[in-house]
Biopython code that builds the backbone (N, CA, C, O; Angstrom):
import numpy as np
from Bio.PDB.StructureBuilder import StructureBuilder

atoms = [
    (1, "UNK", "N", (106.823, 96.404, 97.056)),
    (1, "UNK", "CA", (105.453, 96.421, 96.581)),
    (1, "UNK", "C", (104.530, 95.934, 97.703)),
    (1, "UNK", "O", (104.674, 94.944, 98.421)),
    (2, "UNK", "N", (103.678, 96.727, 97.696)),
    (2, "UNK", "CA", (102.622, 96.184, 98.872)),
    (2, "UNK", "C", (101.339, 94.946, 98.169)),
    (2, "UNK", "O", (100.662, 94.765, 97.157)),
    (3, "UNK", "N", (101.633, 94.303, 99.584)),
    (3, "UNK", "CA", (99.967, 93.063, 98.850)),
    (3, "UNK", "C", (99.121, 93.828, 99.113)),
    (3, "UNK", "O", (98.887, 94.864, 99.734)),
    (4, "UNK", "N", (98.647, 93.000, 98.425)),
    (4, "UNK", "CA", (96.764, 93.177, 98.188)),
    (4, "UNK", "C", (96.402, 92.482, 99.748)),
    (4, "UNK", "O", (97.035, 91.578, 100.293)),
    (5, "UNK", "N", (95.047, 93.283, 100.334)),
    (5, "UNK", "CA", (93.965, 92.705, 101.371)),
    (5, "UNK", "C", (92.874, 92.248, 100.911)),
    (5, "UNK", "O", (92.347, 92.951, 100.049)),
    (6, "UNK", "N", (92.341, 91.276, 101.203)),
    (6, "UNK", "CA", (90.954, 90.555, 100.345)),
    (6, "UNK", "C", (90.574, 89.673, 101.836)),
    (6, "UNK", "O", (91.170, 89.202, 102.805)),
    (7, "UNK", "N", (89.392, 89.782, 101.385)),
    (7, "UNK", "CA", (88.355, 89.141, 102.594)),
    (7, "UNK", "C", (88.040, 87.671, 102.193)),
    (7, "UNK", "O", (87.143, 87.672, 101.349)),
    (8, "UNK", "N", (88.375, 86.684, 102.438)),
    (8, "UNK", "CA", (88.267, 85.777, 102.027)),
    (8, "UNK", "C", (87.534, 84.802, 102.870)),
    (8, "UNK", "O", (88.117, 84.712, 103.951)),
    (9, "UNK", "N", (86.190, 83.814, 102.795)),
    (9, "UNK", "CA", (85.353, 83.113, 104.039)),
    (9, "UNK", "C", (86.588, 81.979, 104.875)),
    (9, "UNK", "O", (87.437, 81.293, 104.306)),
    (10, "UNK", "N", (86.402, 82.054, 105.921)),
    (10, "UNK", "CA", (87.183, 81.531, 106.918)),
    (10, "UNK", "C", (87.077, 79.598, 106.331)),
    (10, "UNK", "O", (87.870, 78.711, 106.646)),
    (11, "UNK", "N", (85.802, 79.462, 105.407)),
    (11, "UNK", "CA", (85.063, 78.209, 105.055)),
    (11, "UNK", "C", (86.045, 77.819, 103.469)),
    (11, "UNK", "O", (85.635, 76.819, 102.881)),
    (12, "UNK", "N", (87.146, 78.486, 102.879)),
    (12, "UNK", "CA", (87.325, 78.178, 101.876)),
    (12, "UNK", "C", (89.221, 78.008, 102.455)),
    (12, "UNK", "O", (90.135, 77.712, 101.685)),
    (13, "UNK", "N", (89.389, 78.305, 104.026)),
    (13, "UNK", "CA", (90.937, 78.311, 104.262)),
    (13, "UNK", "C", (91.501, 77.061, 105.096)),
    (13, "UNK", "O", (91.225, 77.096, 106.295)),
    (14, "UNK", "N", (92.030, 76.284, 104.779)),
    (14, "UNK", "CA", (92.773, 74.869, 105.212)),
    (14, "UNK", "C", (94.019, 75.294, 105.887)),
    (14, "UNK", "O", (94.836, 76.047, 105.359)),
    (15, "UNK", "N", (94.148, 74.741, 107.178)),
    (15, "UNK", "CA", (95.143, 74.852, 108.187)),
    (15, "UNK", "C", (96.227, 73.608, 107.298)),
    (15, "UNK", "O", (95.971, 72.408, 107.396)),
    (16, "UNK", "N", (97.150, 74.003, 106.651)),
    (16, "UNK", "CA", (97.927, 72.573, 105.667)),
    (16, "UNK", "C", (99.030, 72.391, 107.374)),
    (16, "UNK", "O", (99.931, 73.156, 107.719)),
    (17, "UNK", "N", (98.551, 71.194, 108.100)),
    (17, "UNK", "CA", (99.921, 70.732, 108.637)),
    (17, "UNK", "C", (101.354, 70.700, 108.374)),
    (17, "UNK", "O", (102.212, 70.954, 109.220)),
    (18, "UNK", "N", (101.605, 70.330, 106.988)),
    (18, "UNK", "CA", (102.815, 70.652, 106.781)),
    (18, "UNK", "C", (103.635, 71.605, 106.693)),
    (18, "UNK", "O", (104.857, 71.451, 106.675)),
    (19, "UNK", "N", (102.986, 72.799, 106.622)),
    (19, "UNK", "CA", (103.575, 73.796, 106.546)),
    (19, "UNK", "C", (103.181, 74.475, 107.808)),
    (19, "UNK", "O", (104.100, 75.272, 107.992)),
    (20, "UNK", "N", (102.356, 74.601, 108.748)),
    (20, "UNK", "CA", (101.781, 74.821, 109.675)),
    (20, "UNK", "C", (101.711, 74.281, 111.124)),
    (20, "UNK", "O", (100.812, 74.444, 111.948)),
    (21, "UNK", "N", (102.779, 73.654, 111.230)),
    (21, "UNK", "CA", (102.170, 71.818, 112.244)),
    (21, "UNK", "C", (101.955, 72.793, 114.149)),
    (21, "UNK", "O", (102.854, 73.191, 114.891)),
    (22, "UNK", "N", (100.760, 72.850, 114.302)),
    (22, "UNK", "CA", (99.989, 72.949, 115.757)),
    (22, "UNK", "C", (100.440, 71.413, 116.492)),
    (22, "UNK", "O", (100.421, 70.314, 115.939)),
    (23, "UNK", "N", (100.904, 71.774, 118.116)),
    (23, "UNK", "CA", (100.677, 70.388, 119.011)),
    (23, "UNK", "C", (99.979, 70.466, 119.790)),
    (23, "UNK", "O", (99.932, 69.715, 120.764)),
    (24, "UNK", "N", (98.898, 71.847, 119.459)),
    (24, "UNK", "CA", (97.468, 71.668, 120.308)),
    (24, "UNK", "C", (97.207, 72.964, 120.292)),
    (24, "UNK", "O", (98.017, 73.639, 119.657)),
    (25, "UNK", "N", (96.165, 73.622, 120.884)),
    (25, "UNK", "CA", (95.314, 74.774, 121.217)),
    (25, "UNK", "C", (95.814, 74.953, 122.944)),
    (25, "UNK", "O", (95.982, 74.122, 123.837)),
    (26, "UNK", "N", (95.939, 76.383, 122.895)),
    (26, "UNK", "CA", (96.622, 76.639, 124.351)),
    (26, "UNK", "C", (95.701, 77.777, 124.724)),
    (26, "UNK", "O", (95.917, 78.923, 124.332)),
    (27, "UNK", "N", (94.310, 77.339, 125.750)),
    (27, "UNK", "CA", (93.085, 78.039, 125.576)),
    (27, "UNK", "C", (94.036, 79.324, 126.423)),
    (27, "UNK", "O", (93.946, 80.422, 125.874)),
    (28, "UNK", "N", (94.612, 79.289, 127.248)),
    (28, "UNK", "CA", (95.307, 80.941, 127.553)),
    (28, "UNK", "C", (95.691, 81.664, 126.229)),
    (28, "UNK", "O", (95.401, 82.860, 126.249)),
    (29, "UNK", "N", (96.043, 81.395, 125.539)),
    (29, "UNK", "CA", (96.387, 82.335, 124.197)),
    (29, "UNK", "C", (95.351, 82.816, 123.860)),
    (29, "UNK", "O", (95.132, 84.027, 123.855)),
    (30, "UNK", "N", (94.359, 81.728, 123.444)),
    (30, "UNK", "CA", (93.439, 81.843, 122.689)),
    (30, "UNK", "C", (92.632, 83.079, 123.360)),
    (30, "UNK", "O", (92.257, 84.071, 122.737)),
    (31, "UNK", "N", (92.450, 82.860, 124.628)),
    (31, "UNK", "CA", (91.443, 83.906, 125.558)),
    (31, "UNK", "C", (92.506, 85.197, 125.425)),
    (31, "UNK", "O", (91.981, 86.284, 125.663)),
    (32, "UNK", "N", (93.753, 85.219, 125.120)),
    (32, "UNK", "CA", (94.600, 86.260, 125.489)),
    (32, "UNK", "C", (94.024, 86.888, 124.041)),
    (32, "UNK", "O", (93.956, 88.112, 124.155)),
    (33, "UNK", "N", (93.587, 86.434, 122.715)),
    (33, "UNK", "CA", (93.672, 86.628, 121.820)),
    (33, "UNK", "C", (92.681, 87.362, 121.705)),
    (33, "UNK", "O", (92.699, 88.577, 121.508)),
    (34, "UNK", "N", (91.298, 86.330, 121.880)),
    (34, "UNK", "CA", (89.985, 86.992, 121.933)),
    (34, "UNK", "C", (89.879, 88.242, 122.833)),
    (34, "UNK", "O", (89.067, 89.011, 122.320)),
    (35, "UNK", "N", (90.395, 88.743, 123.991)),
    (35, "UNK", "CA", (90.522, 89.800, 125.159)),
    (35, "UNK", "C", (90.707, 90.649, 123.823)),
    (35, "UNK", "O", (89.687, 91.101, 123.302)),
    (36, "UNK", "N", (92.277, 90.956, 123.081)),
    (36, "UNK", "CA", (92.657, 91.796, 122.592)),
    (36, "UNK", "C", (91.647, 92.242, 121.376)),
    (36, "UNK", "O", (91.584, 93.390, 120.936)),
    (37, "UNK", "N", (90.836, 91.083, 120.892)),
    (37, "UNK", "CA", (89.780, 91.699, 119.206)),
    (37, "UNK", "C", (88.599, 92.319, 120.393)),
    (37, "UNK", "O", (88.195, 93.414, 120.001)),
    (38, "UNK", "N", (88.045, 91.963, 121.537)),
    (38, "UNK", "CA", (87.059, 92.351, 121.873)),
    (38, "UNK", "C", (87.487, 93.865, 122.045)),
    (38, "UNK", "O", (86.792, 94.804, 121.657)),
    (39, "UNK", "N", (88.443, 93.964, 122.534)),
    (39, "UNK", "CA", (89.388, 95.534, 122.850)),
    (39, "UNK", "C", (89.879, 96.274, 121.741)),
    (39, "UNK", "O", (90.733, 97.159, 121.811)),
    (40, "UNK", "N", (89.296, 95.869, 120.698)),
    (40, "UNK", "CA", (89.860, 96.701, 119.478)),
    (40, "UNK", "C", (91.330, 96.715, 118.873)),
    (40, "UNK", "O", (91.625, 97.529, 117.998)),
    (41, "UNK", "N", (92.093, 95.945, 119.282)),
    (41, "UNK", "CA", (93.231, 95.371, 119.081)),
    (41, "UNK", "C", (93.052, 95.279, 117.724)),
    (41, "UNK", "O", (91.913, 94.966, 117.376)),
    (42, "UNK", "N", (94.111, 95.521, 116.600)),
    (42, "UNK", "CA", (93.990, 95.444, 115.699)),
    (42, "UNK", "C", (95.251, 93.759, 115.008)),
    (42, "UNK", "O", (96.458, 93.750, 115.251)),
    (43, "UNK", "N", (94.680, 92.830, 114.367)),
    (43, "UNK", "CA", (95.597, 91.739, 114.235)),
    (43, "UNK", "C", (96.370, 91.757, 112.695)),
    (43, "UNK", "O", (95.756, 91.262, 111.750)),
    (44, "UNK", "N", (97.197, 92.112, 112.563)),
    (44, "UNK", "CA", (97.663, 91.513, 111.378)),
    (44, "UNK", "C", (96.968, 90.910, 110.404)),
    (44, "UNK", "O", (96.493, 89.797, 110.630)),
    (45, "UNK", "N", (96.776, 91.559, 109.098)),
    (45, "UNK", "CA", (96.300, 89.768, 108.328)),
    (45, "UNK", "C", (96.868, 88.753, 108.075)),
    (45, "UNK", "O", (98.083, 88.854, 107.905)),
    (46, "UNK", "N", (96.251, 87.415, 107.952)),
    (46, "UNK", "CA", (97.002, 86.352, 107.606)),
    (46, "UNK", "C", (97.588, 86.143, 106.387)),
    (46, "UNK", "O", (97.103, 86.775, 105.448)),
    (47, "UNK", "N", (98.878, 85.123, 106.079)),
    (47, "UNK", "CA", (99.060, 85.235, 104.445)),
    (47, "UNK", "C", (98.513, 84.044, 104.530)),
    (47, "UNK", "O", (98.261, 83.362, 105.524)),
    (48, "UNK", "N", (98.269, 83.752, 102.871)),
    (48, "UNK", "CA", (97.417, 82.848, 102.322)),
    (48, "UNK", "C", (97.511, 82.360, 100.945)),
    (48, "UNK", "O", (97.143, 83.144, 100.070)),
    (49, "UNK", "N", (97.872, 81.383, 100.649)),
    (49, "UNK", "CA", (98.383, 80.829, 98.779)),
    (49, "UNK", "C", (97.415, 80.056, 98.726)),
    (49, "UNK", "O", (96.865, 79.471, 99.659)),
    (50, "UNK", "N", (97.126, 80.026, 97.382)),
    (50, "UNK", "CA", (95.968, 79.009, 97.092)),
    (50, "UNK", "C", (96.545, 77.748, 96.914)),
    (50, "UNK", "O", (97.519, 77.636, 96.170)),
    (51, "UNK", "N", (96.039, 76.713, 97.541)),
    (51, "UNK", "CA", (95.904, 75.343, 97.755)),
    (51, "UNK", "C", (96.819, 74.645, 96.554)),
    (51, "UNK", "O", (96.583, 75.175, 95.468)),
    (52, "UNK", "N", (97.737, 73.658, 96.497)),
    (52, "UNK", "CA", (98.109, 73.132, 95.555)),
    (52, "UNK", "C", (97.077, 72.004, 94.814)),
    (52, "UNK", "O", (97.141, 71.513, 93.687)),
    (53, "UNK", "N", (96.071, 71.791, 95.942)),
    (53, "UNK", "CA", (95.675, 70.257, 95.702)),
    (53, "UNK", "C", (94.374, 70.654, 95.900)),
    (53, "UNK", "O", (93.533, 69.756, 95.879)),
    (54, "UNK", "N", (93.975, 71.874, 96.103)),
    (54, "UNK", "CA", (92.753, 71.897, 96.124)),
    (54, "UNK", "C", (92.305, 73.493, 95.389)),
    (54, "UNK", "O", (91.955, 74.183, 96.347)),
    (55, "UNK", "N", (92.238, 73.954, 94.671)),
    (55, "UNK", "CA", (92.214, 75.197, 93.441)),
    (55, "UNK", "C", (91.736, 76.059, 94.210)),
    (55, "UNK", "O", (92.366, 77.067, 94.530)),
    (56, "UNK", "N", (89.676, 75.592, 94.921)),
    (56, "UNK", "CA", (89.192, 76.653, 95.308)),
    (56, "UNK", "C", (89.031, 76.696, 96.423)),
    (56, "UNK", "O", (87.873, 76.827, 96.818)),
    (57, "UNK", "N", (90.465, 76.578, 97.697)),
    (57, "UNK", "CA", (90.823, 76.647, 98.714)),
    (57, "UNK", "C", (92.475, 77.430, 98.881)),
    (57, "UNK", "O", (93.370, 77.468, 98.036)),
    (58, "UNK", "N", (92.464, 77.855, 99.921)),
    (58, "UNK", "CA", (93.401, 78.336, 100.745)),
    (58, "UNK", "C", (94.375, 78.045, 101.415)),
    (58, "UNK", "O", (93.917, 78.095, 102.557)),
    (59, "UNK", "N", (95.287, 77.805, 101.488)),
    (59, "UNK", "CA", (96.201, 77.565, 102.956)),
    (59, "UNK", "C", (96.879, 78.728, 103.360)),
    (59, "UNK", "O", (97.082, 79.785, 102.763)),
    (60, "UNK", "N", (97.258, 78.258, 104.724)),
    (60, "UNK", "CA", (97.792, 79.865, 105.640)),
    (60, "UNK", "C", (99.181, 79.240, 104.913)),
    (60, "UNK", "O", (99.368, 78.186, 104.305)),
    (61, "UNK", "N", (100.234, 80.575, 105.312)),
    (61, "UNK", "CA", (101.799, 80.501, 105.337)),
    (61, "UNK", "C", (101.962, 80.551, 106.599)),
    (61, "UNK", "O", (103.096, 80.518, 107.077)),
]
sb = StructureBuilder()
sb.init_structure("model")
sb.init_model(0)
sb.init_chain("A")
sb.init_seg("    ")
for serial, (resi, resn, name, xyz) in enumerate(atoms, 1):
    if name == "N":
        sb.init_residue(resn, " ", resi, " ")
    sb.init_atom(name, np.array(xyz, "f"), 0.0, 1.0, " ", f" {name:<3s}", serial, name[0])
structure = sb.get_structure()
């Protein structure tokens, strides 16, 4: 079965550490990243469950 795509504000999605844990921002990626959307690169969408602890929020998987 295919998911659903939904546009959801970037302002309602929580990075949950625990499930997620970053040990920093690695601005070469990041610029490698931005290069590819300015170029029409197309990205994957993100997955996303709603918040245990917070209803009308988001977290990534």
């Amino acid at each position: 079965m295919a998911k659903a795509v939904h546009t959801i504000p970037i302002t309602q999605i929580i990075l949950d550490e625990e499930i997620y844990p970053r040990s920093g921002i690695y601005p070469k990626r990041v610029s490698m990243f931005a290069e590819n959307i300015r170029d029409g690169f197309k990205i994957d969408p993100i997955e996303v469950q709603i918040h245990p602890e917070y209803g009308d929020k988001y977290r990534i998987l």
